[in-house]
N, C-alpha and C positions, 0 to 999 in steps of 0.2 A: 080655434084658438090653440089648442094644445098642439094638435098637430102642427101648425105654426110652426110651434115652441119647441117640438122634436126635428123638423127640418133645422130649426137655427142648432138646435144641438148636434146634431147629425154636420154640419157646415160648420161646427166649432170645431168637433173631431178630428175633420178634413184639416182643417186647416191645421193644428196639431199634427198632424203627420206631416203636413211642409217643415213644416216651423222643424220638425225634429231630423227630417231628411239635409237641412240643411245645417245642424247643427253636426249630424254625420258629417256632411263633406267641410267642414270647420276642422271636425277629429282628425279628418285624412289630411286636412292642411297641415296641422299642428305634430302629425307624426312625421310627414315627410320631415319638417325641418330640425325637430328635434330627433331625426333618425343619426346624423353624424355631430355627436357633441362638441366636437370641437368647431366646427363652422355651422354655430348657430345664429342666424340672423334675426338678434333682440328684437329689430324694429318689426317683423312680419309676423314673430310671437306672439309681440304685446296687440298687434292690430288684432289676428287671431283672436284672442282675449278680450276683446275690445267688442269684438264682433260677436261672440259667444256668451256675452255676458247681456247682451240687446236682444237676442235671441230667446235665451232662459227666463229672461224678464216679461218677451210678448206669452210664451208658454205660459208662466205664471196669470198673465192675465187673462189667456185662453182656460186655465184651470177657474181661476175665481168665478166668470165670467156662466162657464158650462153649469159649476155647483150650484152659482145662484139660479140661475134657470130651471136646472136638475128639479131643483126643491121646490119651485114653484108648481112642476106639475108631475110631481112624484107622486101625490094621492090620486091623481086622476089616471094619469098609464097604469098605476098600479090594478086602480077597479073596472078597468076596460084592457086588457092586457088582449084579448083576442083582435081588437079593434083595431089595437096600434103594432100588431105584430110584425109585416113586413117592413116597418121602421125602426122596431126593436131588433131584431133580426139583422139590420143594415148598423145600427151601431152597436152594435157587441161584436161585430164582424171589423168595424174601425179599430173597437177598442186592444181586438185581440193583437190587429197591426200594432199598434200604439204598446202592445206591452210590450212585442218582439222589437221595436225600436228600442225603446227604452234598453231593457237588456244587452243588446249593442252598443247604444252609444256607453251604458255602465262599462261594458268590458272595454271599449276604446278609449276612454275615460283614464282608465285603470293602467290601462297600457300607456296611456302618454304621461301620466304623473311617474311611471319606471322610467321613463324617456330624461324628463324633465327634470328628476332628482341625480340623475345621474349626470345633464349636462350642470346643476348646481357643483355638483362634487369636483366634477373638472373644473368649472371655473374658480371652485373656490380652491384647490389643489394652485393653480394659476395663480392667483392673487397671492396666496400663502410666500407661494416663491419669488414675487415679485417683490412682494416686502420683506425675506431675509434676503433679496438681494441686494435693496432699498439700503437696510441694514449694517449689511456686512461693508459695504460700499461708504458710507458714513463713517461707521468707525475704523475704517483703513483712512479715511481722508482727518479724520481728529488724532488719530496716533501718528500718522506724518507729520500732523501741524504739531503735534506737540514735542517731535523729537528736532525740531529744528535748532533749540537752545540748549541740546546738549555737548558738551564738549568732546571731542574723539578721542575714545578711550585707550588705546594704544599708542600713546606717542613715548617716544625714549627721551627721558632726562636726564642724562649720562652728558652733556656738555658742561 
């Protein structure tokens, strides 16, 4: 039974290290695009987003999933610790992968929100100047409409 229950943990782990390898190649999707801000292609970001948000969510239920199990035969690996050693041994060896992931995907993480604040800033620089140009464009077209009833102010009345 336990040991059972330490294979499924041990296969939860595994899996967690897909689940986060792939969350890596998400990162390097998501840098490529947000690498030239000015030709950023919304639509393959937001899929990106899309995809990395399904991803962090199967992770989340690989964490739920490991702890609930974890607890179940945490008093018993604990009092047999020689027994279950070359499977204790085999996940602290996952988990150390799983920290150096982690670590990664934070710094790659880190580096795409630099990415991505910065393609906001152009876009929003963009917009800014599209609307005083929006602007200025308007009230050059209401100051012509409304100098149309004036009368020309230099004519001689000398006749």
């Amino acid at each position: 039974m336990v040991s059972a229950s330490l294979d499924m943990l041990e296969e939860s782990l595994q899996k967690k290290i897909q689940v986060m390898k792939q969350i890596e190649t998400e990162n390097d999707k998501q840098r490529e695009i947000l690498k030239n801000p000015d030709k950023v292609d919304e639509e393959a970001f937001d899929k990106i987003l899309d995809v990395k948000g399904e991803l962090i969510d199967n992770l989340l239920k690989l964490d739920d999933g490991f702890q609930s199990l974890f607890d179940r035969v945490k008093d018993e690996v604990g009092l047999n610790k020689e027994l279950y050693k070359d499977q204790i041994r085999r996940m602290q060896n996952l988990i150390q992968e799983i920290t150096g992931l982690s670590a990664s995907i934070e710094a790659a993480e880190y580096r795409n929100k630099k990415l991505a604040e910065e393609y906001f800033s152009v876009a929003r620089k963009a917009m800014n100047y599209s609307r005083q140009t929006s602007a200025a464009a308007f009230n050059y077209y209401r100051t012509m409409n409304n100098f149309k009833d004036i009368p020309p102010q230099f004519l001689d009345n000398k006749n």
